[in-house]
PDB file of N, CA, C and O in Angstrom:
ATOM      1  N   UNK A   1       7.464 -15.347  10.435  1.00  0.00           N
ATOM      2  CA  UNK A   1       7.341 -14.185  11.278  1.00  0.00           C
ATOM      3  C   UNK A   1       8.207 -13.079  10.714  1.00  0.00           C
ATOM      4  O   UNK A   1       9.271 -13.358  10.161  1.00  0.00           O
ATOM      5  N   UNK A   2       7.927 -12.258  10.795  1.00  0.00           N
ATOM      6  CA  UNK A   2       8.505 -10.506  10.120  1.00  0.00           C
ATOM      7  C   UNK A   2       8.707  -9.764  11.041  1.00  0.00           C
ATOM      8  O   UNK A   2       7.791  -9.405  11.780  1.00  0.00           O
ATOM      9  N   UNK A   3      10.330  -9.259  11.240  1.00  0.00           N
ATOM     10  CA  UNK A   3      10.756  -8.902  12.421  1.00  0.00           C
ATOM     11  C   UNK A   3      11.481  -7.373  11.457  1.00  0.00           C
ATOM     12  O   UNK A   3      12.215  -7.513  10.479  1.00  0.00           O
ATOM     13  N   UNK A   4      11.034  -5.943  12.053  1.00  0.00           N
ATOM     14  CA  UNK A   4      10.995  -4.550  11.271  1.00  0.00           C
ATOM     15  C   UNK A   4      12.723  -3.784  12.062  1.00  0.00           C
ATOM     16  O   UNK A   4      13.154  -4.334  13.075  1.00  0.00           O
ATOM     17  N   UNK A   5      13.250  -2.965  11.658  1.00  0.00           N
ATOM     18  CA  UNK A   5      14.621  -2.889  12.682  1.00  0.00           C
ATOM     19  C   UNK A   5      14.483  -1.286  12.631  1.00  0.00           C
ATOM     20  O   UNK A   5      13.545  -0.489  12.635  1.00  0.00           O
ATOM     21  N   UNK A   6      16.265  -1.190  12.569  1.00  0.00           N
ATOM     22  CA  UNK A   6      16.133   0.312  12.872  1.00  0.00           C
ATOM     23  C   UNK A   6      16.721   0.923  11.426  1.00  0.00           C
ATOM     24  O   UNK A   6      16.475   0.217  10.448  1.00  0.00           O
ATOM     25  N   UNK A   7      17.182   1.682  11.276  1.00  0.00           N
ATOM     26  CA  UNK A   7      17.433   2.889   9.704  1.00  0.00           C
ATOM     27  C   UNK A   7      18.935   3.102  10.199  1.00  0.00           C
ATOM     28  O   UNK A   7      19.621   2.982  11.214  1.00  0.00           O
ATOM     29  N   UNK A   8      19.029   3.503   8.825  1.00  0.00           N
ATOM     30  CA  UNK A   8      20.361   3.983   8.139  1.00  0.00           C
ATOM     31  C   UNK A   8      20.390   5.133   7.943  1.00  0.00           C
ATOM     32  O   UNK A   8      19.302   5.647   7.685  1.00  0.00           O
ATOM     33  N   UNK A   9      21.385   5.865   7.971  1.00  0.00           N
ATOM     34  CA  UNK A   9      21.087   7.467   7.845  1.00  0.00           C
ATOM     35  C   UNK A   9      21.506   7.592   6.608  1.00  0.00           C
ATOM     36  O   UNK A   9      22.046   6.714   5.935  1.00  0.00           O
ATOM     37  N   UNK A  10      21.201   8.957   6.214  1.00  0.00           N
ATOM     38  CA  UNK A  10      21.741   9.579   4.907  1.00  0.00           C
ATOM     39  C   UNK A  10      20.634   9.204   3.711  1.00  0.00           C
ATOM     40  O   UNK A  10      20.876   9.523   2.547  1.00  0.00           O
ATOM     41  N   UNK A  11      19.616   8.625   4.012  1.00  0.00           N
ATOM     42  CA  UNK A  11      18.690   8.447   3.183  1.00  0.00           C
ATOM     43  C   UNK A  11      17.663   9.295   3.136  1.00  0.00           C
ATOM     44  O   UNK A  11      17.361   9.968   4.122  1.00  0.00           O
ATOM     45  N   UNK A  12      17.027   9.363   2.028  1.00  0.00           N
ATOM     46  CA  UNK A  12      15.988  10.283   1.733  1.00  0.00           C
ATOM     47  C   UNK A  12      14.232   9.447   1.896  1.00  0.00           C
ATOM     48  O   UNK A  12      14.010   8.247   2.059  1.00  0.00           O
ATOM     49  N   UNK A  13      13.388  10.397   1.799  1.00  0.00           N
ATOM     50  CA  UNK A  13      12.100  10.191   1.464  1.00  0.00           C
ATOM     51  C   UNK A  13      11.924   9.112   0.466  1.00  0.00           C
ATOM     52  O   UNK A  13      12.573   9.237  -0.572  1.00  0.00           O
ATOM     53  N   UNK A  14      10.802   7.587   0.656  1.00  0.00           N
ATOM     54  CA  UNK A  14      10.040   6.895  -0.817  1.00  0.00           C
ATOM     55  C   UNK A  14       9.452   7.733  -1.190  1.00  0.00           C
ATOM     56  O   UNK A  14       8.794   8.513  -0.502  1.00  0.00           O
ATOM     57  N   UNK A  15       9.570   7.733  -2.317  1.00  0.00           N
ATOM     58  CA  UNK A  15       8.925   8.881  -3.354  1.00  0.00           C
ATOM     59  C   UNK A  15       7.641   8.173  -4.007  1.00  0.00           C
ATOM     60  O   UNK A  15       6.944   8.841  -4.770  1.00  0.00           O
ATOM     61  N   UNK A  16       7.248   6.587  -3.678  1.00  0.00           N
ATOM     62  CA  UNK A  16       6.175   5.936  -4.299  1.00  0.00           C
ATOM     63  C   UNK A  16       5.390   5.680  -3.667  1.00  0.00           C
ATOM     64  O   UNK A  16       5.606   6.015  -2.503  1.00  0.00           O
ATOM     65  N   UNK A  17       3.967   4.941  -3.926  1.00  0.00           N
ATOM     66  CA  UNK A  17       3.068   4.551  -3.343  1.00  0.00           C
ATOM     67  C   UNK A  17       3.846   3.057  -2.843  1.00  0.00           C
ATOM     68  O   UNK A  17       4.461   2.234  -3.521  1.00  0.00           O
ATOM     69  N   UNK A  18       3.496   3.095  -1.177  1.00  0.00           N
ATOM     70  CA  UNK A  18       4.076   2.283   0.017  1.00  0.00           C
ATOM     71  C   UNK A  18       3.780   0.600  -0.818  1.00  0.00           C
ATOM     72  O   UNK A  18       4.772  -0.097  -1.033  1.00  0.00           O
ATOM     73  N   UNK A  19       2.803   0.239  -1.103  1.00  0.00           N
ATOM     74  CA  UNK A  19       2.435  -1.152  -1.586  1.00  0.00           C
ATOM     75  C   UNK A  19       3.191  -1.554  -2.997  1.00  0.00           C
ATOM     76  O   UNK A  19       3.412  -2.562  -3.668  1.00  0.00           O
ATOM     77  N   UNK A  20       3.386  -0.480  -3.020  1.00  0.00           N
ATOM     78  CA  UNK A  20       4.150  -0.927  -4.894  1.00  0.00           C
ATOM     79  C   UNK A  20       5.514  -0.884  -4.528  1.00  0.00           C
ATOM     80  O   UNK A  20       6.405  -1.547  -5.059  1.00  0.00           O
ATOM     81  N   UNK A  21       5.632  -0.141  -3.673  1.00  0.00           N
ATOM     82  CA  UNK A  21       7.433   0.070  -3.088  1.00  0.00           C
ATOM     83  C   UNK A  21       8.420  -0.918  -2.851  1.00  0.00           C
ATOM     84  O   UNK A  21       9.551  -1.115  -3.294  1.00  0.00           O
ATOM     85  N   UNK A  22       7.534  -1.601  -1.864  1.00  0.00           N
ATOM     86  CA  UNK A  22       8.047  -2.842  -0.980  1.00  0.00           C
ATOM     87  C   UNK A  22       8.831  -4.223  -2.061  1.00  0.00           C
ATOM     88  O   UNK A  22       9.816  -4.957  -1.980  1.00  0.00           O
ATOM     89  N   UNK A  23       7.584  -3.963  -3.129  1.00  0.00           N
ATOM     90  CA  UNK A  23       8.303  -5.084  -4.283  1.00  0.00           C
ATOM     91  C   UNK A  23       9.388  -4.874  -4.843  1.00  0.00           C
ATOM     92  O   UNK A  23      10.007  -5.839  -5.294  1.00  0.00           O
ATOM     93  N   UNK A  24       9.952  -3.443  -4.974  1.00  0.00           N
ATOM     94  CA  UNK A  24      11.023  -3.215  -5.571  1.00  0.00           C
ATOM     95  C   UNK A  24      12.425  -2.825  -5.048  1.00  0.00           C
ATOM     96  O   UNK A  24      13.476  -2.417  -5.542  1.00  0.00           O
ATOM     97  N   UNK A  25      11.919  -3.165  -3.722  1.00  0.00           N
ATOM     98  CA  UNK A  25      13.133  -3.606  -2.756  1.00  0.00           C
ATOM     99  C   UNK A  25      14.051  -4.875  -3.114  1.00  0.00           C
ATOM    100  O   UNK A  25      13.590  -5.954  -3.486  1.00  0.00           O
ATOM    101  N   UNK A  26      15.310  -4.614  -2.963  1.00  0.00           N
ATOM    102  CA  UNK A  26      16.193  -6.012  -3.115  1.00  0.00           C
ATOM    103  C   UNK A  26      15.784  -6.864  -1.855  1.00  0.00           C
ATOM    104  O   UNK A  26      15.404  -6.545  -0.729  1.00  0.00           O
ATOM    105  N   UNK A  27      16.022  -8.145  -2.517  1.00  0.00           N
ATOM    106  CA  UNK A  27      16.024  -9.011  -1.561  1.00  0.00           C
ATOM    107  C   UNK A  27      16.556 -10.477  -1.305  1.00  0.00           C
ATOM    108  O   UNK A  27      16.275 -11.398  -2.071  1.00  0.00           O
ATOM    109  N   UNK A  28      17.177 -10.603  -0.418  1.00  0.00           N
ATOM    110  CA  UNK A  28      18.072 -11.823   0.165  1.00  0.00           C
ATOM    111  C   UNK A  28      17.180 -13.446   0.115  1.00  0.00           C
ATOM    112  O   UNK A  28      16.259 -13.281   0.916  1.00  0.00           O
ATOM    113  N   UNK A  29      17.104 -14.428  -0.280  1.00  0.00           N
ATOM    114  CA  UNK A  29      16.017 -15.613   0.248  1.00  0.00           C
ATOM    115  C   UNK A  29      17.339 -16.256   0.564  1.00  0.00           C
ATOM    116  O   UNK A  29      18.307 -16.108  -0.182  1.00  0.00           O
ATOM    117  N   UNK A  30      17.387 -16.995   1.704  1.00  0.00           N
ATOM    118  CA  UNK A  30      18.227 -18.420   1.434  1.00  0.00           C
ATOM    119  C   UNK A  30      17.565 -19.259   2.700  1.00  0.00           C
ATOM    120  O   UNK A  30      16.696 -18.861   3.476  1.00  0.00           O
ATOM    121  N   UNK A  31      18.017 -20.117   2.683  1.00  0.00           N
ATOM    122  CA  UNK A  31      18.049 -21.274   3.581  1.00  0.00           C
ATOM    123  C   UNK A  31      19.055 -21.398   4.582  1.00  0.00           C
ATOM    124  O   UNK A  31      20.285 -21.373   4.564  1.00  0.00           O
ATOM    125  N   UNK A  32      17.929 -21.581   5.716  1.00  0.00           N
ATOM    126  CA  UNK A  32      18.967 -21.428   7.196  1.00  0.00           C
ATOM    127  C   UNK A  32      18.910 -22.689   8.037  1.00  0.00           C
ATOM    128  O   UNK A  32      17.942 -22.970   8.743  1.00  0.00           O
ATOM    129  N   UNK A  33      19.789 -23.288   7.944  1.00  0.00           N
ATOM    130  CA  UNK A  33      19.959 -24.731   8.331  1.00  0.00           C
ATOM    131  C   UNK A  33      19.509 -24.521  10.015  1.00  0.00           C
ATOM    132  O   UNK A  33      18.725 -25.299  10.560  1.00  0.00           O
ATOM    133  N   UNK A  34      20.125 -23.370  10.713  1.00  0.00           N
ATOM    134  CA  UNK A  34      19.672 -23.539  12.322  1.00  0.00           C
ATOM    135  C   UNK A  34      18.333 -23.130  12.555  1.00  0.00           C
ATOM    136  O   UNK A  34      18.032 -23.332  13.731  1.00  0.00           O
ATOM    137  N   UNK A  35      17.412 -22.631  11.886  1.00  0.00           N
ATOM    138  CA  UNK A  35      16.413 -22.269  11.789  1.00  0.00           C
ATOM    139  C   UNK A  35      15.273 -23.147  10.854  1.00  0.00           C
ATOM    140  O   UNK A  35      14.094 -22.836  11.015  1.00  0.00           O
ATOM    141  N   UNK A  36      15.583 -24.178   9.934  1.00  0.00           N
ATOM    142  CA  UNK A  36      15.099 -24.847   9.191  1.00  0.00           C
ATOM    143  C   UNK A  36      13.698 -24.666   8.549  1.00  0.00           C
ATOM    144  O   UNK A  36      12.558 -25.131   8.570  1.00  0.00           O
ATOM    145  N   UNK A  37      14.849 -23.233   7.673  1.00  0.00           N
ATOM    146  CA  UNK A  37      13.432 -22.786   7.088  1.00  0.00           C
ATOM    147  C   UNK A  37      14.181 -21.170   6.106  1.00  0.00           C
ATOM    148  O   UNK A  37      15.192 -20.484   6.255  1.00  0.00           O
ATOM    149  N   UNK A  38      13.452 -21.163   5.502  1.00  0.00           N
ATOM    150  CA  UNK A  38      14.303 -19.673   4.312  1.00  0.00           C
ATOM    151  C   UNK A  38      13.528 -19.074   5.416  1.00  0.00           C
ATOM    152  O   UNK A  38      12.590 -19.310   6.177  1.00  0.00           O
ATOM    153  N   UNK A  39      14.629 -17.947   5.032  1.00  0.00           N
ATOM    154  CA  UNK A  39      14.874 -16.054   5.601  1.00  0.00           C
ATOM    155  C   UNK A  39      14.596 -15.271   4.477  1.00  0.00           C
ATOM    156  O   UNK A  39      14.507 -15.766   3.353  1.00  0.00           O
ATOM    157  N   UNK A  40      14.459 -14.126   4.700  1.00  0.00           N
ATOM    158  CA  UNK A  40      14.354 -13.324   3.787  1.00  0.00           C
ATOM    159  C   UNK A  40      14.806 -12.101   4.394  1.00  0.00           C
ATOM    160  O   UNK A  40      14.238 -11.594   5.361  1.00  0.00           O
ATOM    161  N   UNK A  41      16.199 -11.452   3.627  1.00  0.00           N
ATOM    162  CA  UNK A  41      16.402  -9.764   4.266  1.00  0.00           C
ATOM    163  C   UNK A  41      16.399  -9.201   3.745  1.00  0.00           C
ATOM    164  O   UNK A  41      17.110  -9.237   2.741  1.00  0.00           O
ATOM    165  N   UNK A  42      15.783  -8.465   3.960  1.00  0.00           N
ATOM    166  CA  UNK A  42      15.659  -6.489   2.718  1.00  0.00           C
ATOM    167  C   UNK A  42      16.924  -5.597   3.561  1.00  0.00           C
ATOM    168  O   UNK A  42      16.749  -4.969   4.605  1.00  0.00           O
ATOM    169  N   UNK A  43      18.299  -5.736   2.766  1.00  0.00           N
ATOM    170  CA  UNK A  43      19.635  -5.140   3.139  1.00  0.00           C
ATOM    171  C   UNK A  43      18.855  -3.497   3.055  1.00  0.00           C
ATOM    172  O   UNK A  43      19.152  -2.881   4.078  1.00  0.00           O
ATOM    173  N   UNK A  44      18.041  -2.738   2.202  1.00  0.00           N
ATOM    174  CA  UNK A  44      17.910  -1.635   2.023  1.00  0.00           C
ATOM    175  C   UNK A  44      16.881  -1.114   3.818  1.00  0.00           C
ATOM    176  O   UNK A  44      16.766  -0.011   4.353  1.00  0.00           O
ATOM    177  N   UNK A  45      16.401  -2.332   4.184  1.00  0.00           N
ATOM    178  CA  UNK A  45      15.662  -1.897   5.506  1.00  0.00           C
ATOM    179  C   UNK A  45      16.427  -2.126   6.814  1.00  0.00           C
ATOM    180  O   UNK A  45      16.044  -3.213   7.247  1.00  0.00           O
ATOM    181  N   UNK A  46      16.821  -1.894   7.170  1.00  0.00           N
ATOM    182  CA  UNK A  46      17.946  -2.398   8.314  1.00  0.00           C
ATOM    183  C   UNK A  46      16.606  -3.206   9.418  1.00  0.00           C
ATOM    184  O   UNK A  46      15.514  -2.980   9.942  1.00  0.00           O
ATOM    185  N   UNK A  47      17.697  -4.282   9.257  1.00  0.00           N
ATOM    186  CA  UNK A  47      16.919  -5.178  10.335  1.00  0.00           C
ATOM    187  C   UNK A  47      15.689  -6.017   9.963  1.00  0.00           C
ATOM    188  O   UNK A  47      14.984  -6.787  10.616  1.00  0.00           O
ATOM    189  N   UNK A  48      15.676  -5.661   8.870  1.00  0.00           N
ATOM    190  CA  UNK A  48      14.149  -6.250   7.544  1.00  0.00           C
ATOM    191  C   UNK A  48      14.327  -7.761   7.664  1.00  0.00           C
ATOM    192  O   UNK A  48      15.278  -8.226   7.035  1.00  0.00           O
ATOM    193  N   UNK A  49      13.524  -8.656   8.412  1.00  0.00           N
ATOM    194  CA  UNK A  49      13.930 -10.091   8.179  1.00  0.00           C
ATOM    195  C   UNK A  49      12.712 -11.108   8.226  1.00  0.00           C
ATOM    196  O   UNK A  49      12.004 -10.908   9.213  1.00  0.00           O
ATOM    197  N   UNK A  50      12.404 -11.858   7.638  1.00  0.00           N
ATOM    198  CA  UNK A  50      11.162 -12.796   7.649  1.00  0.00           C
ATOM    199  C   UNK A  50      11.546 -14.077   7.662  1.00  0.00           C
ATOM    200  O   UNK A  50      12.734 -14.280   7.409  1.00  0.00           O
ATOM    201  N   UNK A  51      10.731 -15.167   7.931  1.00  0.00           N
ATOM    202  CA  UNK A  51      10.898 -16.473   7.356  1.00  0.00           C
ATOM    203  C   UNK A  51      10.412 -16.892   6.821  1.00  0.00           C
ATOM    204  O   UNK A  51       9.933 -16.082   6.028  1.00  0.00           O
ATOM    205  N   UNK A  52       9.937 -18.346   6.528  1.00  0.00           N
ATOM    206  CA  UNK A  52       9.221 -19.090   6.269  1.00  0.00           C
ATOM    207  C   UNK A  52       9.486 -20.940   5.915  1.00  0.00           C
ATOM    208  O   UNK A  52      10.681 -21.231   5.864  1.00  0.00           O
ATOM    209  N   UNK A  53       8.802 -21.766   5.753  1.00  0.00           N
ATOM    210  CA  UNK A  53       8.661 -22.859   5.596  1.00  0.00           C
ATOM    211  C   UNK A  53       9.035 -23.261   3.992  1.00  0.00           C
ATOM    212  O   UNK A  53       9.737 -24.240   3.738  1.00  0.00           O
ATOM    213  N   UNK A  54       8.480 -22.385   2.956  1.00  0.00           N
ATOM    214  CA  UNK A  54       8.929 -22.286   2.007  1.00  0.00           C
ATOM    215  C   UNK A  54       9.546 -20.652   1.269  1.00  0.00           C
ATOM    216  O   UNK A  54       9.415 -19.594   1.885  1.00  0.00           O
ATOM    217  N   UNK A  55      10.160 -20.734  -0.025  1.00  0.00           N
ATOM    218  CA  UNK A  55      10.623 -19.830  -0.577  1.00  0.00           C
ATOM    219  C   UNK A  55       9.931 -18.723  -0.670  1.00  0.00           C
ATOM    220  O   UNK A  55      10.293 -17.549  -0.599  1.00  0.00           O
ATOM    221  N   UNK A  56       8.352 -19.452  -0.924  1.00  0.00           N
ATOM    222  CA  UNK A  56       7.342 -18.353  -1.271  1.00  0.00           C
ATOM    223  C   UNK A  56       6.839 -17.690  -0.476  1.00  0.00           C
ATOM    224  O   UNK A  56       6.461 -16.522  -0.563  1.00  0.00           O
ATOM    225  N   UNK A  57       6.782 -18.728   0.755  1.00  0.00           N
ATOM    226  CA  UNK A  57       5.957 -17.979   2.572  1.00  0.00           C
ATOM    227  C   UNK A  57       7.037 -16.573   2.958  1.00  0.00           C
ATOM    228  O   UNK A  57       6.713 -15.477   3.415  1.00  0.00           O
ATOM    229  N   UNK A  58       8.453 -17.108   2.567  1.00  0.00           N
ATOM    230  CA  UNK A  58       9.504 -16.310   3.154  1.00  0.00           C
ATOM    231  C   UNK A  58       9.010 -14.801   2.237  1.00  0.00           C
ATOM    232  O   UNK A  58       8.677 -13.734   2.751  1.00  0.00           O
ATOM    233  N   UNK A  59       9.065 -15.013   1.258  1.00  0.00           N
ATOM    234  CA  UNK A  59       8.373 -13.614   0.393  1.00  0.00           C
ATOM    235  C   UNK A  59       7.295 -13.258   1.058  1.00  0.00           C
ATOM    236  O   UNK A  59       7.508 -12.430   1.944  1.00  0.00           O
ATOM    237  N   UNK A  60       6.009 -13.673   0.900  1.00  0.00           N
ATOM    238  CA  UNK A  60       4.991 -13.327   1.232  1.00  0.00           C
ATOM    239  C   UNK A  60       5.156 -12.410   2.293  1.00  0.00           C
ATOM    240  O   UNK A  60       4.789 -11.236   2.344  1.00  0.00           O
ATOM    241  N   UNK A  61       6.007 -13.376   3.493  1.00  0.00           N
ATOM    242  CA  UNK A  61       6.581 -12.790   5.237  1.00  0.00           C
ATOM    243  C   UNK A  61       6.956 -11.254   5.114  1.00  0.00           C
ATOM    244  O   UNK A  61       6.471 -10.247   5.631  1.00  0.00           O
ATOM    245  N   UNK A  62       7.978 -11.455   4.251  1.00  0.00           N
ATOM    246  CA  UNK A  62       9.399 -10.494   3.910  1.00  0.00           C
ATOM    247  C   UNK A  62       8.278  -9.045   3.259  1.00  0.00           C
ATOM    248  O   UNK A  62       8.545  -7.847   3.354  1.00  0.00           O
ATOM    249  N   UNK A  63       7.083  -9.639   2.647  1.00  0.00           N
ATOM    250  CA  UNK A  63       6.760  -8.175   1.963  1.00  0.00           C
ATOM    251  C   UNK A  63       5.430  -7.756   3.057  1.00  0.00           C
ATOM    252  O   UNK A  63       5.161  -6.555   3.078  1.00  0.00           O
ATOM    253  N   UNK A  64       4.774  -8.474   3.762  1.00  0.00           N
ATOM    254  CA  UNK A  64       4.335  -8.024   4.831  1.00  0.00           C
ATOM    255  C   UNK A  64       5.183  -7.151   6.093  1.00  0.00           C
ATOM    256  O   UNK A  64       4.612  -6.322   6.802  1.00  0.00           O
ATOM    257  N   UNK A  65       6.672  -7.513   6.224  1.00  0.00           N
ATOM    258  CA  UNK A  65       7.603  -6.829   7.307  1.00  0.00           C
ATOM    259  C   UNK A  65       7.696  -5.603   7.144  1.00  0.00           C
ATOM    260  O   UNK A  65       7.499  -4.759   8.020  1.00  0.00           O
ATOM    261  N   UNK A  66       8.243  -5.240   5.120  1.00  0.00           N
ATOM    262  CA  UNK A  66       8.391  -4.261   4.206  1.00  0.00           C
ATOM    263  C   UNK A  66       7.467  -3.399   4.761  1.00  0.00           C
ATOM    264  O   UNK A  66       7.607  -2.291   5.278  1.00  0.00           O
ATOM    265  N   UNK A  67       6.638  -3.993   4.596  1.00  0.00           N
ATOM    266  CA  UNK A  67       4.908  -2.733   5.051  1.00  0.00           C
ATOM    267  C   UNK A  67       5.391  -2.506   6.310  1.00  0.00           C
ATOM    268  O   UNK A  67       6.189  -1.575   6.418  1.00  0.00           O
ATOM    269  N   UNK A  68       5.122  -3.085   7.221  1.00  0.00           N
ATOM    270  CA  UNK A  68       5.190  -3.155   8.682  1.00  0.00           C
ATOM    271  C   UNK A  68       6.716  -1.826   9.042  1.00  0.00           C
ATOM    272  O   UNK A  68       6.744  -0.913   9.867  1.00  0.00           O
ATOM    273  N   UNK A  69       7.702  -2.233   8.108  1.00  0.00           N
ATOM    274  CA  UNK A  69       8.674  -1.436   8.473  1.00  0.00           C
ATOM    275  C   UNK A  69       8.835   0.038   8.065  1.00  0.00           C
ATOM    276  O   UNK A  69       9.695   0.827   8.455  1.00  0.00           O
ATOM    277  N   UNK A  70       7.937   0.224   7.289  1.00  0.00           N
ATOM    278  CA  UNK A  70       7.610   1.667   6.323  1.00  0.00           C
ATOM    279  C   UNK A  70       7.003   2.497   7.098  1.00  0.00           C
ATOM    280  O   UNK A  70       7.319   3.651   7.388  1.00  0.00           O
ATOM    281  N   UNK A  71       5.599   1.508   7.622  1.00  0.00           N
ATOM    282  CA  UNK A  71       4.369   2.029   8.205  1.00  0.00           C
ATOM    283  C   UNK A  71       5.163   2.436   9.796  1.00  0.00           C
ATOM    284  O   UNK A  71       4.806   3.419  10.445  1.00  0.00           O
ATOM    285  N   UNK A  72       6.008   1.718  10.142  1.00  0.00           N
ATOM    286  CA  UNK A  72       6.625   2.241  11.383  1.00  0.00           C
ATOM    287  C   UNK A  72       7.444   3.468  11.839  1.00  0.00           C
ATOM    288  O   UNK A  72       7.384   4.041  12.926  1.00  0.00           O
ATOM    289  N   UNK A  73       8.343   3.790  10.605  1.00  0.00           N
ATOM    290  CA  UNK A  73       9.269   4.619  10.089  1.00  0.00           C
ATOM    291  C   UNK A  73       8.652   5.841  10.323  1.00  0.00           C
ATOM    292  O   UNK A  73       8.822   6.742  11.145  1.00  0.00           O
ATOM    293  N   UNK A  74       7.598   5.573   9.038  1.00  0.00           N
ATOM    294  CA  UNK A  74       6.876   6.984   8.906  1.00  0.00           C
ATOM    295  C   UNK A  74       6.290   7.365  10.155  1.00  0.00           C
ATOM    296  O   UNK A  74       6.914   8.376  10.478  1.00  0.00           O
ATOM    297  N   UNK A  75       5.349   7.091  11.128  1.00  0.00           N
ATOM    298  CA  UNK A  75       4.529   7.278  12.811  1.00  0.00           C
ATOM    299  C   UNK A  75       5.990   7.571  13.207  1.00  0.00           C
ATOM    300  O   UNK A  75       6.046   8.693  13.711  1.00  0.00           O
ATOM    301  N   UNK A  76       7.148   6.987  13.161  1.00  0.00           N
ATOM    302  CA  UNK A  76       8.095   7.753  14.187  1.00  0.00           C
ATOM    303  C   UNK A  76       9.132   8.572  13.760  1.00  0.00           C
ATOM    304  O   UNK A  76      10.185   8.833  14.343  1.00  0.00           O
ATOM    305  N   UNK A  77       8.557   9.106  12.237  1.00  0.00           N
ATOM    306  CA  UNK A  77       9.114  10.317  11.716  1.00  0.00           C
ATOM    307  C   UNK A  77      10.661  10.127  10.910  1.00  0.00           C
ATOM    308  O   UNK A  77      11.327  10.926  10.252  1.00  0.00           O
ATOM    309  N   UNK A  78      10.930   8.425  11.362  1.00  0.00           N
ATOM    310  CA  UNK A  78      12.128   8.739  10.400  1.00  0.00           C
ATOM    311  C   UNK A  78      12.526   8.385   9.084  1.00  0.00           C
ATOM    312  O   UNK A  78      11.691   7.658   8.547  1.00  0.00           O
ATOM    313  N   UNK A  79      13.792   8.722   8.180  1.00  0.00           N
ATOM    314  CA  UNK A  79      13.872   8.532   6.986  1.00  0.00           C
ATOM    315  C   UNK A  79      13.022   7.418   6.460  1.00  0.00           C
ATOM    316  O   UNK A  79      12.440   6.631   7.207  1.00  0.00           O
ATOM    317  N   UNK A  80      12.965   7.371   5.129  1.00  0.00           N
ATOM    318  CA  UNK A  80      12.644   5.681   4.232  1.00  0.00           C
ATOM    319  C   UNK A  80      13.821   5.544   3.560  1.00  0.00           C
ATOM    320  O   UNK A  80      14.290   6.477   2.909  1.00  0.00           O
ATOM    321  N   UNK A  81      14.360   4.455   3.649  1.00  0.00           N
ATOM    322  CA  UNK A  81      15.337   4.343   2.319  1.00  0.00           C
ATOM    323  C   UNK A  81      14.431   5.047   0.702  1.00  0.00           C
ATOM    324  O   UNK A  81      13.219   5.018   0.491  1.00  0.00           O
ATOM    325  N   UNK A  82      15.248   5.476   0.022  1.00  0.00           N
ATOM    326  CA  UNK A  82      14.766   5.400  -1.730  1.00  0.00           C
ATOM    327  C   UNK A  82      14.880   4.188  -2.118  1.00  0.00           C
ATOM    328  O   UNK A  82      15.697   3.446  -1.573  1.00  0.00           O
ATOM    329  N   UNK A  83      14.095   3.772  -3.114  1.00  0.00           N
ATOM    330  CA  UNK A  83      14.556   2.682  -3.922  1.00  0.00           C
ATOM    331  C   UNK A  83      16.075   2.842  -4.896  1.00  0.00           C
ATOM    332  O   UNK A  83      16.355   3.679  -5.754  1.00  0.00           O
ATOM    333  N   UNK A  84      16.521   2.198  -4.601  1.00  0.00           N
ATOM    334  CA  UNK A  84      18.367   2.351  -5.895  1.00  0.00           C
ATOM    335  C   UNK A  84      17.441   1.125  -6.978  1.00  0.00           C
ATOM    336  O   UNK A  84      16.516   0.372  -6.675  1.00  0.00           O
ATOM    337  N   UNK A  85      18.129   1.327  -8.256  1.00  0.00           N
ATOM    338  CA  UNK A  85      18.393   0.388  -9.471  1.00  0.00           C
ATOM    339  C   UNK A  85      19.557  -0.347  -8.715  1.00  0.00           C
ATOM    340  O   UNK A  85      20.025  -0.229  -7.582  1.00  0.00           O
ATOM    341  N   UNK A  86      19.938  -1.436 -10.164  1.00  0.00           N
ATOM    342  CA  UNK A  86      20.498  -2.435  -9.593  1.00  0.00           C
ATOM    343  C   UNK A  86      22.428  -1.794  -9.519  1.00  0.00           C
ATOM    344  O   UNK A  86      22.699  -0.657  -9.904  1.00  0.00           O
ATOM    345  N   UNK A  87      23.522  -2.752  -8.977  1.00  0.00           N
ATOM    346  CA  UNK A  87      24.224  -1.686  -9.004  1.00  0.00           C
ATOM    347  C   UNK A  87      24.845  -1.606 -10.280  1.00  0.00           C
ATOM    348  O   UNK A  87      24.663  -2.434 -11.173  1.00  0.00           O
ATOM    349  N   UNK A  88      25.587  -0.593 -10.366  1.00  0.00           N
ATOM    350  CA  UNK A  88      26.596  -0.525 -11.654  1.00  0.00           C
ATOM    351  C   UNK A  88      27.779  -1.396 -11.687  1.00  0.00           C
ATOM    352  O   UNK A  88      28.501  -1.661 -10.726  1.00  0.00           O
ATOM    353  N   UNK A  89      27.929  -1.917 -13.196  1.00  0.00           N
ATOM    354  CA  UNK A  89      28.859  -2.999 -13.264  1.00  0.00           C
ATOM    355  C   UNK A  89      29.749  -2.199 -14.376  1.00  0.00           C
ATOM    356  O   UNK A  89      29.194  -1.524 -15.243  1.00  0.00           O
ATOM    357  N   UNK A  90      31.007  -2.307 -14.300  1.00  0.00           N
ATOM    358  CA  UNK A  90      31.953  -1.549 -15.109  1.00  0.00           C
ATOM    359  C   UNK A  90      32.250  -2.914 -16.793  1.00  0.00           C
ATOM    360  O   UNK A  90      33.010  -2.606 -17.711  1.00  0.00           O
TER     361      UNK A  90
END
């Protein structure tokens, strides 16, 4: 199940096409022992969270939410995160 949240401020406009976007979001998988079953969180979507049974369902979940959370954003007018590169390492 793919559960969409609320935004972060200070962010700007996706500048890409919405379906290609979602993949290039970071993203969290692990395994949740009280839930018995991987999560998946997109830190760049606030509140971005999926599950699944396996690693791959949790993706699948996680990039259906992505949509779900874009497509929501935009109808209620507010920011998108940008996509960032990965971070800088000194």
């Amino acid at each position: 199940m793919g559960r969409g949240g609320g935004q972060d401020e200070g962010v700007g406009p996706l500048q890409t096409n919405e379906s290609t976007a979602v993949t290039k979001y970071g993203m969290n998988i692990y395994w949740s022992e009280p839930d018995h079953g991987f999560l998946a969180e997109v830190p760049a979507l606030a509140g971005c969270v999926a599950d699944g049974a396996t690693r791959q369902e949790a993706l699948r979940n996680a990039e259906a939410a992505m949509n779900e959370w874009i497509e929501t954003a935009r109808e209620l007018g507010r920011p998108i995160p940008e996509l960032k590169g990965r971070l800088l390492r000194n």
